[in-house]
C-alpha positions in Angstrom: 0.0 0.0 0.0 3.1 2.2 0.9 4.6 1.7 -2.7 1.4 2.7 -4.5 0.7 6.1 -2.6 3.6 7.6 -4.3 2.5 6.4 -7.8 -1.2 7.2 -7.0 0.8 11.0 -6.1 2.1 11.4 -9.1 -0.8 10.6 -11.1 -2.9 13.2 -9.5 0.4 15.5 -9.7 0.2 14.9 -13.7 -3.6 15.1 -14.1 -3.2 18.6 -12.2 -0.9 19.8 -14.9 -2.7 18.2 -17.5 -5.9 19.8 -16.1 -3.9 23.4 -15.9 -2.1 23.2 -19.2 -6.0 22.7 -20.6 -7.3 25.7 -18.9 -4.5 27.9 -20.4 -5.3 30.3 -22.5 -2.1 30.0 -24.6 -2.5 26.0 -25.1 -5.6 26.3 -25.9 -5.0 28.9 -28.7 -1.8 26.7 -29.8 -3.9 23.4 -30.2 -5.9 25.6 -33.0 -3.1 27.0 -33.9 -3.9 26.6 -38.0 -7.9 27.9 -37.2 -6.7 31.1 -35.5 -4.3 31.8 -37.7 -6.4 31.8 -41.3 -9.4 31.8 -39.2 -12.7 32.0 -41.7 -16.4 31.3 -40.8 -16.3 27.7 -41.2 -13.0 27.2 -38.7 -13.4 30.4 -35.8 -16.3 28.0 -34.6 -14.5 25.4 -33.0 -11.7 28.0 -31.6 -14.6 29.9 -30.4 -16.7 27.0 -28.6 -13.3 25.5 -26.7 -12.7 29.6 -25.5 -15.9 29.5 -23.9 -16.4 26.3 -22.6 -13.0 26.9 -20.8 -14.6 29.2 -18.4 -11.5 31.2 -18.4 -11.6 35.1 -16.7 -9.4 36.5 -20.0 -10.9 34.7 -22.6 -13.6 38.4 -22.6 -10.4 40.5 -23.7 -8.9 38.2 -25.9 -12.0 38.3 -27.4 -11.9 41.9 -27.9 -8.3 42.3 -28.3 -8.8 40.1 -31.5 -11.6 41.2 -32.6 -9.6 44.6 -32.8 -6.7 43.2 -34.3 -4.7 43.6 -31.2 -3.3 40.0 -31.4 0.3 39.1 -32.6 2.1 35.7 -33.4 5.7 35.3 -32.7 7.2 33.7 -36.0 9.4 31.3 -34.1 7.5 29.6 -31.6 4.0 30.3 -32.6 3.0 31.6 -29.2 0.6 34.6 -29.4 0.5 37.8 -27.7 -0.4 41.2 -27.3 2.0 44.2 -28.1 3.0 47.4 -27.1 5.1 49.8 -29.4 7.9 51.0 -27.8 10.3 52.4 -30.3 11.7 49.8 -32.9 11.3 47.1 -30.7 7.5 45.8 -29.4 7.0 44.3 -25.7 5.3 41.1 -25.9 2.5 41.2 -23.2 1.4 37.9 -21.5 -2.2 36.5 -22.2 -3.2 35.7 -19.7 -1.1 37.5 -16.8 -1.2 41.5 -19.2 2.4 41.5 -18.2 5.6 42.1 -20.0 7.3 39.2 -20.9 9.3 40.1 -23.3 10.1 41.9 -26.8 10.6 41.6 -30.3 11.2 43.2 -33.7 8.2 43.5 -36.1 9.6 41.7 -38.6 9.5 39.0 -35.5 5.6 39.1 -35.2 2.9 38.1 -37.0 -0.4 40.3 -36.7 -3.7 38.4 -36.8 -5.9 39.9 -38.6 -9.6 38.8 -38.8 -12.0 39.0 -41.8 -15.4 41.3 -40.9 -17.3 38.3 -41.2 -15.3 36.7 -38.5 -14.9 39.7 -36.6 -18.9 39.5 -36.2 -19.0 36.1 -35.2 -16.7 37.1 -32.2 -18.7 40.2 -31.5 -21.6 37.3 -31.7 -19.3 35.4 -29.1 -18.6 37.9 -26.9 -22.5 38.8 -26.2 -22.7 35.9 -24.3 -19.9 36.7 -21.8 -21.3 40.4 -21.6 -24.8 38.8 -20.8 -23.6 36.4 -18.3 -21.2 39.2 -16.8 -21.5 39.3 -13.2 -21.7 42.7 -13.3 -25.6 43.8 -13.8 -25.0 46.9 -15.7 -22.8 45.3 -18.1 -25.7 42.7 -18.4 -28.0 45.5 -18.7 -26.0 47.4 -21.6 -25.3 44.1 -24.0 -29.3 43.7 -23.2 -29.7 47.6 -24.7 -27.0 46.8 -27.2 -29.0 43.7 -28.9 -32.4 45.8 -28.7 -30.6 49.1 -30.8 -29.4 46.4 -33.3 -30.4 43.1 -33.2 -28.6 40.3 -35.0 -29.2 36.5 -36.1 -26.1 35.8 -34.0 -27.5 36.9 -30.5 -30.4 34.3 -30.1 -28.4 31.5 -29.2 -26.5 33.6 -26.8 -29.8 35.1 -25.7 -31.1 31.4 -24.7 -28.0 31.0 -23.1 -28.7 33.8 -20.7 -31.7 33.6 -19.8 -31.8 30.4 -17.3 -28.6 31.8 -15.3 -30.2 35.8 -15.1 -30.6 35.9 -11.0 -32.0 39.8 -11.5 -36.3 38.7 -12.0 -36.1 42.1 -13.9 -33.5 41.4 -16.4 -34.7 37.8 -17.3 -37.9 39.1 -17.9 -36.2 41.3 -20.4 -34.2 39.0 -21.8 -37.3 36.1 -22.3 -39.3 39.1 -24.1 -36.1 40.1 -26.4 -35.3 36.4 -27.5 -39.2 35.6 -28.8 -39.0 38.6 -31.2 -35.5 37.6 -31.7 -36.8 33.8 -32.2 -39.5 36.0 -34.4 -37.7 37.1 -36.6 -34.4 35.1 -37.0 -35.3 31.3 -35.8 -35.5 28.8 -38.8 -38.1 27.0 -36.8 -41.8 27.2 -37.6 -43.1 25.8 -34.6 -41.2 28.3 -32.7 -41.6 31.4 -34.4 -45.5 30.6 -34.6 -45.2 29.8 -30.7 -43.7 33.2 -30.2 -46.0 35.1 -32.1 -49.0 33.6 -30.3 -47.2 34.7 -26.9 -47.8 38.3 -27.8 -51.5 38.3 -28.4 -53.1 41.7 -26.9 -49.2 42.5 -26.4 -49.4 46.7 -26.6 -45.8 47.2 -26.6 -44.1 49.0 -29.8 -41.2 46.3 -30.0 -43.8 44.0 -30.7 -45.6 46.0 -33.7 -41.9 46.7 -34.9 -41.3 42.8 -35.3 -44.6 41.8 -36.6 -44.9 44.4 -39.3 -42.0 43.4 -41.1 -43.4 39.8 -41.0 -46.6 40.7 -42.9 -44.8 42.8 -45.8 -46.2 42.1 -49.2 -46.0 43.3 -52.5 -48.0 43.0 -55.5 -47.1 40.9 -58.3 -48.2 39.2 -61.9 -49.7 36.0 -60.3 -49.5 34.3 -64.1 -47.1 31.4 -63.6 -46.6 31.9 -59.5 -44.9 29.6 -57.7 -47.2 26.9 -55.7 -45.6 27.6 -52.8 -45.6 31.5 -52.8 -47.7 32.9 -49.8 -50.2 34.7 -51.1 -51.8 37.2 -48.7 -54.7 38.0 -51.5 -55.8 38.3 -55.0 -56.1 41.4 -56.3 -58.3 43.0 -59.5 -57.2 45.8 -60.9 -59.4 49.1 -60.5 -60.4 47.9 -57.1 -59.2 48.1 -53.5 -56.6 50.7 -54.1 -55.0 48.7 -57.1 -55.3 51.1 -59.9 -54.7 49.8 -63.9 -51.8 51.9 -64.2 -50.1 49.4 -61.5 -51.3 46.3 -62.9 -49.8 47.3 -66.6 -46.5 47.9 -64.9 -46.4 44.7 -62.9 -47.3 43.1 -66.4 -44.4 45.0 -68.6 -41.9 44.1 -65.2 -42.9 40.2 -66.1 -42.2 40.4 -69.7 -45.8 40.1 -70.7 -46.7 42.9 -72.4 -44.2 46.0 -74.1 -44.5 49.9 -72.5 -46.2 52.0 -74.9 -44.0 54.6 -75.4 -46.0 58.1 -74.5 -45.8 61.3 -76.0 -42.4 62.3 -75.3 -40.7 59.6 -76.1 -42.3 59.2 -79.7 -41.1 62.5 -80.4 -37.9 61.6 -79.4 -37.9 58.6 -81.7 -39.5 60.6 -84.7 -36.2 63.2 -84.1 -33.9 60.1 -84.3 -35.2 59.0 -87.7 -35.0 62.3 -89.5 -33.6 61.6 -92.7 -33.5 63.9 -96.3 -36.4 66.7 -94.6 -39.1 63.4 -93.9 -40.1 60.9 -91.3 -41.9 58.2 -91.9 -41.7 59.2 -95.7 -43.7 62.5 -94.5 -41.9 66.1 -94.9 -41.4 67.8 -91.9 -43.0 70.7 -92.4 -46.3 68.8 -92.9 -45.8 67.6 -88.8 -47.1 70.4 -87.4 -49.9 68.7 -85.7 -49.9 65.8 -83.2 -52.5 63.6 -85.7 -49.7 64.0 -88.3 -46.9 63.2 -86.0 -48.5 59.9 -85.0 -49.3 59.0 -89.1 -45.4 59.4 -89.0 -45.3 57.3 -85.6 -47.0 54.3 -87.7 -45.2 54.6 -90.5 -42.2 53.9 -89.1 -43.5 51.3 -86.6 -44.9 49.2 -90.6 -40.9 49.8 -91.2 -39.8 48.1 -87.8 -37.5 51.3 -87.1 -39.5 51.7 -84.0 -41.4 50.2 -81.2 -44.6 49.2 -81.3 -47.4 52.1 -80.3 -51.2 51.4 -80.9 -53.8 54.6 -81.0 -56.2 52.8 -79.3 -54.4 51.4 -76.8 -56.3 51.5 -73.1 -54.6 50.3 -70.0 -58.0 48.5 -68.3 -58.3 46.4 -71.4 -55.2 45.0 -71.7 -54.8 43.9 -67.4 -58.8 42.9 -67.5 -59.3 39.5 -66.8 -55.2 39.1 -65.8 -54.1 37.5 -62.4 -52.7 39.8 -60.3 -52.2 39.0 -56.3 -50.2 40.3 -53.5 -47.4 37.8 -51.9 -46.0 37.9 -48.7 -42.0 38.3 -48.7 -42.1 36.0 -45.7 -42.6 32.1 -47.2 -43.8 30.2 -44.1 -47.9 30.4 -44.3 -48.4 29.6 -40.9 -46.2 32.2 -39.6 -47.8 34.7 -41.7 -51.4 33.8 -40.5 -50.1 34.2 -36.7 -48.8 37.6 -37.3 -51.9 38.7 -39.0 -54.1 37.1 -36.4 -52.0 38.2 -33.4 -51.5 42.2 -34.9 -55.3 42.0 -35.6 -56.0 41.4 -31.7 -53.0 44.0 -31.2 -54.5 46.9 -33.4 -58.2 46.1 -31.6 -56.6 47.0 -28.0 -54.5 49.7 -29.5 -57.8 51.6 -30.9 -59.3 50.7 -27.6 -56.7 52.6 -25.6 -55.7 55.3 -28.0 -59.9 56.1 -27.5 -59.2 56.1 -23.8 -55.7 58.0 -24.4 -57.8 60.6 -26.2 -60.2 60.7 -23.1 -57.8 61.6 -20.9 -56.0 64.3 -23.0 -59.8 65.8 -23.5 -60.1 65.9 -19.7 -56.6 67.2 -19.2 -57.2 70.2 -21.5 -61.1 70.8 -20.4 -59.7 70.7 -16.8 -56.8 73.4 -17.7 -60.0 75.5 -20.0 -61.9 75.5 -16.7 -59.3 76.7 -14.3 -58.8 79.3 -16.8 -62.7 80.3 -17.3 -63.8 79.7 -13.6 -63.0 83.0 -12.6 -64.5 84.7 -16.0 -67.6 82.8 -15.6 -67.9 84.8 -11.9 -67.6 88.0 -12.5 -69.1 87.9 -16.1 -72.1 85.8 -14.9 -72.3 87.8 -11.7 -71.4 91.2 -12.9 -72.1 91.0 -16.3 -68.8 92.8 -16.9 -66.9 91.6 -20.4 -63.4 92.0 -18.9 -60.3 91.6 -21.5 -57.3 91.2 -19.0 -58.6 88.3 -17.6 -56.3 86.6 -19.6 -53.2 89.0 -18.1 -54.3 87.8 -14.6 -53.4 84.1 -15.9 -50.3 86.0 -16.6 -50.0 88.1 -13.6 -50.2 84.6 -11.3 -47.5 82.7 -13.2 -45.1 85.4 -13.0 -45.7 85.6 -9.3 -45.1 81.6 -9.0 -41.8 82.6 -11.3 -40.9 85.2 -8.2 -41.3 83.2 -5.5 -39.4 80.5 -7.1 -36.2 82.7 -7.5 -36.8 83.6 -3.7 -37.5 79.5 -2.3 -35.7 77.3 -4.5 -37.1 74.4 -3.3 -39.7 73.9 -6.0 -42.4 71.6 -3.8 -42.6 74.5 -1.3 -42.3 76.9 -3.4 -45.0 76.0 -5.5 -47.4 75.3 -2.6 -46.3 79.0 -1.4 -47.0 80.2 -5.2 -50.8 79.3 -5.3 -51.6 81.3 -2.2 -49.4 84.4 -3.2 -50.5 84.5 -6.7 -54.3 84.4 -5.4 -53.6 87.3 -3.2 -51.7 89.0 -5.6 -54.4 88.8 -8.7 -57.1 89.3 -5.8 -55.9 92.5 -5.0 -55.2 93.7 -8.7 -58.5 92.7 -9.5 -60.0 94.7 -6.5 -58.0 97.7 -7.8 -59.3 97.1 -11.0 -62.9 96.9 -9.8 -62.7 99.8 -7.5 -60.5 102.3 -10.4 -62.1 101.5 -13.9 -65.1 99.0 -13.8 -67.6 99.8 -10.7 -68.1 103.3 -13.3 -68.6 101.4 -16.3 -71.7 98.9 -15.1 -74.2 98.6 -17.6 -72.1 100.0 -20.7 -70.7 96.8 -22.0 -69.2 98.1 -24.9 -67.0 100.9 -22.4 -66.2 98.0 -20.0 -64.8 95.8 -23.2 -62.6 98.7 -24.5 -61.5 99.6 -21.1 -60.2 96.0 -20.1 -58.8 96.0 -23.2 -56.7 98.7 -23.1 -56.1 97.7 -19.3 -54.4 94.0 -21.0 -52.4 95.8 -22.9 -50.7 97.9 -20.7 -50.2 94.9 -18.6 -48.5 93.2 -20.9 -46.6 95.5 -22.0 -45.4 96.2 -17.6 -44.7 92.9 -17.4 -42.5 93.4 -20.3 -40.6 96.3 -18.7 -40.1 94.2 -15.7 -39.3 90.6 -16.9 -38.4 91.1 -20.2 -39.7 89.7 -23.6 -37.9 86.0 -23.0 -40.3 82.9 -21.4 -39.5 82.8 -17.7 -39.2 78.9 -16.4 -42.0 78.0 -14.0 -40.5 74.9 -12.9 -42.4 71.4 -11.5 -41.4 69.6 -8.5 -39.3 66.6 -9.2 -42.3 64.2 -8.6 -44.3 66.1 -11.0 -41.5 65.6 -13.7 -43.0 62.1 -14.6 -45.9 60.7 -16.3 -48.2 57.6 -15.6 -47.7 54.8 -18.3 -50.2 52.6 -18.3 -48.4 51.0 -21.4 -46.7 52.2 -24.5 -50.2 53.6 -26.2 -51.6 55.3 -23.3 -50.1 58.0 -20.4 -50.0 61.4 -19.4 -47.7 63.5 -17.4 -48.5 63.8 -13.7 -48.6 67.6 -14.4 -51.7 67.3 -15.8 -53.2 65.2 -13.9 -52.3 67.3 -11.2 -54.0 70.0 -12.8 -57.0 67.8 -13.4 -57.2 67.6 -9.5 -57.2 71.5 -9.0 -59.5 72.0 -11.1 -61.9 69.4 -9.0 -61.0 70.9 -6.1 -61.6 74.2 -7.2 -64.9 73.2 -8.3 -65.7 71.7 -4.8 -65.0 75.0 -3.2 -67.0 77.5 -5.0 -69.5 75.2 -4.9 -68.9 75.2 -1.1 -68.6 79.0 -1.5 -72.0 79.6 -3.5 -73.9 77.1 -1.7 -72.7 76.9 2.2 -71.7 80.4 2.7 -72.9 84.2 3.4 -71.2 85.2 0.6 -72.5 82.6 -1.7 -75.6 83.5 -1.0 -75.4 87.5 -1.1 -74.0 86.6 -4.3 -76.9 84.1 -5.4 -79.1 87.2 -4.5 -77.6 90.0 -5.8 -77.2 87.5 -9.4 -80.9 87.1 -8.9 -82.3 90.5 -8.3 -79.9 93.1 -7.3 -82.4 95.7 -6.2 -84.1 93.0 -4.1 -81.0 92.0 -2.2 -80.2 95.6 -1.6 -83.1 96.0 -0.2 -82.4 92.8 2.2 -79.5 94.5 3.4 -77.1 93.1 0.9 -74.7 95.9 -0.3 -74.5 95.2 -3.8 -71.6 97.1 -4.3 -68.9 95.5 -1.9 -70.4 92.1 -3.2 -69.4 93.1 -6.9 -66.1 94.1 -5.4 -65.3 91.0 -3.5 -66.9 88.6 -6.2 -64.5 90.5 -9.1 -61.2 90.0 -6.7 -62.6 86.1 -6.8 -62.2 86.1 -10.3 -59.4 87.6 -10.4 -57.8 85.6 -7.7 -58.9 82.5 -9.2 -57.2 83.1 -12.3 -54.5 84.0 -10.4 -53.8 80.6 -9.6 -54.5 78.8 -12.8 -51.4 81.5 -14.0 -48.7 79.2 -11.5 -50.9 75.7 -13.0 -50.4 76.4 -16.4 -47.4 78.2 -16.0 -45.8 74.7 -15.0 -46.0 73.6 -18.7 -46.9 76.0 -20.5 -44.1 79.1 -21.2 -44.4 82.2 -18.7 -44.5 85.0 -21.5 -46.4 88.5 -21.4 -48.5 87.2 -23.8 -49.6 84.1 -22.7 -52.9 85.0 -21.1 -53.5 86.3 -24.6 -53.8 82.0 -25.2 -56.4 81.3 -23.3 -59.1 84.4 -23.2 -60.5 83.5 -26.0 -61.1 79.8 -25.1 -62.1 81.4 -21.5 -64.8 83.6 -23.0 -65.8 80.4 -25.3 -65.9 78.0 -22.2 -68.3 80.3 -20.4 -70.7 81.0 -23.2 -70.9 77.5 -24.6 -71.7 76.3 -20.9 -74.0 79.0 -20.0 -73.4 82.6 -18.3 -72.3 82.6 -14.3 -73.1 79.3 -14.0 -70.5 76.6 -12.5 -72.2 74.0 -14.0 -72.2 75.3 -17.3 -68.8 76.0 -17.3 -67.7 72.6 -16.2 -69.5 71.2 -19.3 -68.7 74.4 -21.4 -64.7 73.3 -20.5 -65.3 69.3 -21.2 -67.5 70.4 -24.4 -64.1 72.5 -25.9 -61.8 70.4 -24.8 -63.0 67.1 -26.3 -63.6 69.1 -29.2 -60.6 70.5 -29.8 -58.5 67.0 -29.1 -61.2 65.6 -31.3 -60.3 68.0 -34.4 -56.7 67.5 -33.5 -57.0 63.7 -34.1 -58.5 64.0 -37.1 -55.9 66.1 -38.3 -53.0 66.2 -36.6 -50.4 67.9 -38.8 -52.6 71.7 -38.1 -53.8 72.4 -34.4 -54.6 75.9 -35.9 -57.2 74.1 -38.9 -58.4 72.8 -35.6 -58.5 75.7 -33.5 -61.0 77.2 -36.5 -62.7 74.4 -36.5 -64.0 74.3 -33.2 -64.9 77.8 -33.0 -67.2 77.7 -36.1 -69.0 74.7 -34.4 -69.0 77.0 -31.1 -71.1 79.8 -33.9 -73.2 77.2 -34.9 -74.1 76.0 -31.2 -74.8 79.4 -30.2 -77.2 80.2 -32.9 -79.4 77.4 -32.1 -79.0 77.4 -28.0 -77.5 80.8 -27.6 -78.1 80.8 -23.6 -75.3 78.0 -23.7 -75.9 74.5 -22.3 -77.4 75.4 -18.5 -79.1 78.6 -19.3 -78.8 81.3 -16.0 -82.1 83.2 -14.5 -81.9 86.4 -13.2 -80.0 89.6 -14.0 -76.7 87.6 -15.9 -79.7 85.9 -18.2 -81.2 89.7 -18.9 -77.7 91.3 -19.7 
């Protein structure tokens, strides 16, 4: 037993170096030494497979390295390196170790140099290290890498990668990447048709991309098709979309019929067969009409000098009755009836959300139309007063959110300080207002109108003075920076949906206000009958005061909402008077019902006219407000008609 533990010793002793010599990079290189060197698509395989399947930590940058052409043979033994330049003399770098271990002349060295085409099957190679990398970022960039540009190559490393992922995240992302991958590159029917059917109801846009492609067709001269072509449908010419013109082209393309040369070109032929002053045995001067040209034309066709052109040739009769079809580029029949089946169900869900996308973008503007009006439809439907600057308020509260924003720069608490400054600030304006210029204008519309008007311009044109003609930033908290996605067909920013919630919340207080209140109800009264409330006790005047600094204050504060996506610019309440005025009108005069519908009424409208043509928001801007004439003339109290002295102004 003693004499065979030194035997059994050096048996292990020899398997370890045996075991070691195979797990070095070098040998492993040197035992494919005539692959690597001449390496070509048919031989890099086998190099490759034995690289990875050695599990070595530098096979990743020799990988690189010779993809890059940083690789160098030594002429005399054959071992391979990398180099570094140093003079006339290059230092020979270990493989596996990166250090020096010694030098040599060029003329010494060999550089391997790699074809493109097997330079990509190493990129191909070295996508499954990256992917496997324990490092999850690098995981994460080959993942983006494949999506930017994806490649027949990465599947199998894809499938590789997936079972080893230990991030839930990443494998998710990795199973979803390799069935459009398997889509689109696998040879496999079974599979592809197996991948396709995963995605059914699928709304994401990677999806579409890869399915689309599947489903190309193009239309061809169906006389003589092959049995096997995949046709997606037969087509007749004149119907569908598939004029003659293309069905006579398809037919020259196949060789069975000649182009009758048009007008241009027979004149270019009659030129090129001038000979002795005659065409066609025809003077020239006797061509001064096309009927004479074409008796020339003929002539010369009866002489074979030219090609064929018949006068009463017709397009439709020489493609009627001719098969015509449209073939799909893709060959395998039941893949192509799984995309079409699968994008059918796709497009189905995508018109049902986009409906529901257009839903929310109609409530997002009506809600922004009815912080904006809220305040008009008070003091217009209260006061009966048509007042201009309303607009400049708007203005007049964003820049204040703008100046308190340059005084707390944290923008969550400076925002929530914004909406209470810029309703002070636009309450007191409009008090000023009321008290200097309007309270002696009541019952002169026309006055009033001119008045505000003026009074908007010269508030524009302050602001100007004091912030300049450049937009201002009115910037969102961080957490308002987002938007919800519910998937890739419907979202909207949490902005707006923020502003959505204002605008609810302003609805619940006036209502609280109008309904709950003393003042709501001196101002019910003095809407009602103003004569009657003052005889109550009700001054009329102080509640005209207060109930213009409302609207005014109001608007105030839609200013610092719409400020936070809209630009801050002298002129942007000049956007939204108009819509104001239309809002309140369309909904009914000093009513917050009205107004709430008038709001929801524009604003579907206008998204409405938007998605029907969506290359000219200004068509649809005119659009809606000739609809907006045409409701007014046949219900010209707007939708909740008001009682009392607004309904009489």
């Amino acid at each position: 037993m003693r004499r065979l533990l030194p035997a059994v010793l050096a048996i292990f002793l020899c398997a370890l170096s045996v075991s070691a010599q195979e797990l070095n990079l070098q040998t492993i290189l040197q035992n494919n030494a005539a692959a690597v060197e001449k390496a070509s698509r048919k031989t890099v395989d086998t190099v490759l497979q034995e690289l990875v399947n050695s599990g070595l930590e530098t096979v990743p940058v020799f990988l690189e390295r010779w993809r890059e052409k940083e690789v160098w043979q030594r002429k005399s033994d054959g071992l391979y390196f990398y180099v570094d330049p140093v003079g006339d003399t290059y230092s020979l770098i270990d493989l596996s170790t990166e250090q020096i271990v010694s030098s040599a002349t060029k003329k010494e060295l060999k550089q391997l140099k790699p074809n493109s085409g097997v330079r990509s099957i190493i990129a191909a190679a070295l996508v499954q290290f990256q992917l496997s990398d324990p490092n999850v970022n690098r995981r994460l960039d080959a993942l983006n890498a494949i999506e930017r540009d994806p490649e027949e190559s990465h599947l199998a490393a894809l499938r590789a990668a997936i079972d080893g992922e230990p991030d839930d995240a990443l494998r998710a992302r990795k199973s979803r990447l390799e069935r459009l991958l398997t889509i689109t590159f696998d040879t496999n029917s079974d599979a592809r048709v197996k991948a396709i059917e995963g995605f059914a109801g699928d709304l994401g846009v990677d999806v579409r991309a890869v399915l689309n492609p599947v489903l190309v067709s193009k239309p061809v001269y169906a006389k003589g098709l092959s049995t096997d072509a995949n046709v997606a449908e037969n087509l007749i010419p004149g119907k569908d979309g598939f004029t003659f013109a293309q069905a006579y082209a398809l037919m020259v393309q196949a060789g069975q019929t000649t182009e009758q040369p048009n007008v241009a070109a027979r004149k270019a032929l009659l030129v090129a067969n001038l000979a002795d002053g005659q065409i066609g045995g025809i003077a020239t001067h006797q061509l001064g009409n096309q009927d004479a040209r074409d008796r020339a034309y003929l002539a010369l066709v009866a002489q074979g000098a030219v090609p064929e052109w018949r006068p009463d040739f017709l397009v439709s009769q020489v493609v009627a009755g001719q098969p015509f079809a449209r073939v799909y580029a893709e060959k395998d029949r039941l893949v192509t009836d799984a995309a079409s089946a699968v994008l059918m169900s796709i497009n189905t869900r995508v018109g049902v959300f986009s409906t529901f996308d257009l839903i929310l973008d109609g409530l997002s503007l009506a809600s922004i139309y009815f912080l904006a009006a809220i305040g008009l439809a008070i003091t217009f439907g209260v006061m009966g007063v048509i007042n201009m600057a309303h607009g400049e308020f708007i203005m007049m509260g964003a820049y204040t959110g703008y100046v308190v924003q340059q005084i707390i720069p944290d923008y969550t608490i400076s925002i929530l300080v914004a909406l209470p400054a810029a309703f002070a600030v636009t309450f007191l304006a409009g008090i000023a207002m009321e008290r200097l210029v309007i309270r002696w204008l009541y019952s002169r519309p026309l006055e009033t109108l001119l008045a505000t008007f003026g009074i908007s311009i010269a508030l524009q044109q302050l602001a100007k003075n004091i912030f300049g003609t450049q937009a201002r930033p009115l910037t969102s908290p961080g957490w308002l920076d987002k938007a919800w996605v519910m998937n890739d067909v419907v979202s909207i920013s949490y902005i707006r949906i923020a502003i959505f919630v204002l605008a609810l919340g302003f609805l619940g207080l006036l209502l609280f206000i109008l309904n709950r209140t003393r003042l709501g109800l001196e101002v019910r009264a003095v809407t009602q009958n103003s004569r009657m409330a003052a005889s109550m006790g009700i001054n009329p005047d102080r509640i005209n005061m207060l109930t213009f600094g409302l609207g005014s204050g109001i608007a105030g504060i839609a200013g610092v909402a719409i400020g936070l996506y809209a630009k801050v610019t002298s002129e942007m309440g000049a956007d939204y008077i108009v819509q104001s005025f239309m809002t309140v009108v369309v909904g009914g005069v000093g009513n917050i019902w009205g107004t709430l519908l008038g709001a929801g009424m524009i604003g579907f409208l206008q998204k409405g006219i938007e998605w029907l043509n969506p290359s000219n928001t200004l068509a649809a801007q005119t659009y809606m407000i000739i609809f907006i004439i045409i409701f007014i003339q046949f219900r010209p109290k707007g939708i909740i008609a008001l009682k009392g002295r607004a309904a009489g102004a």
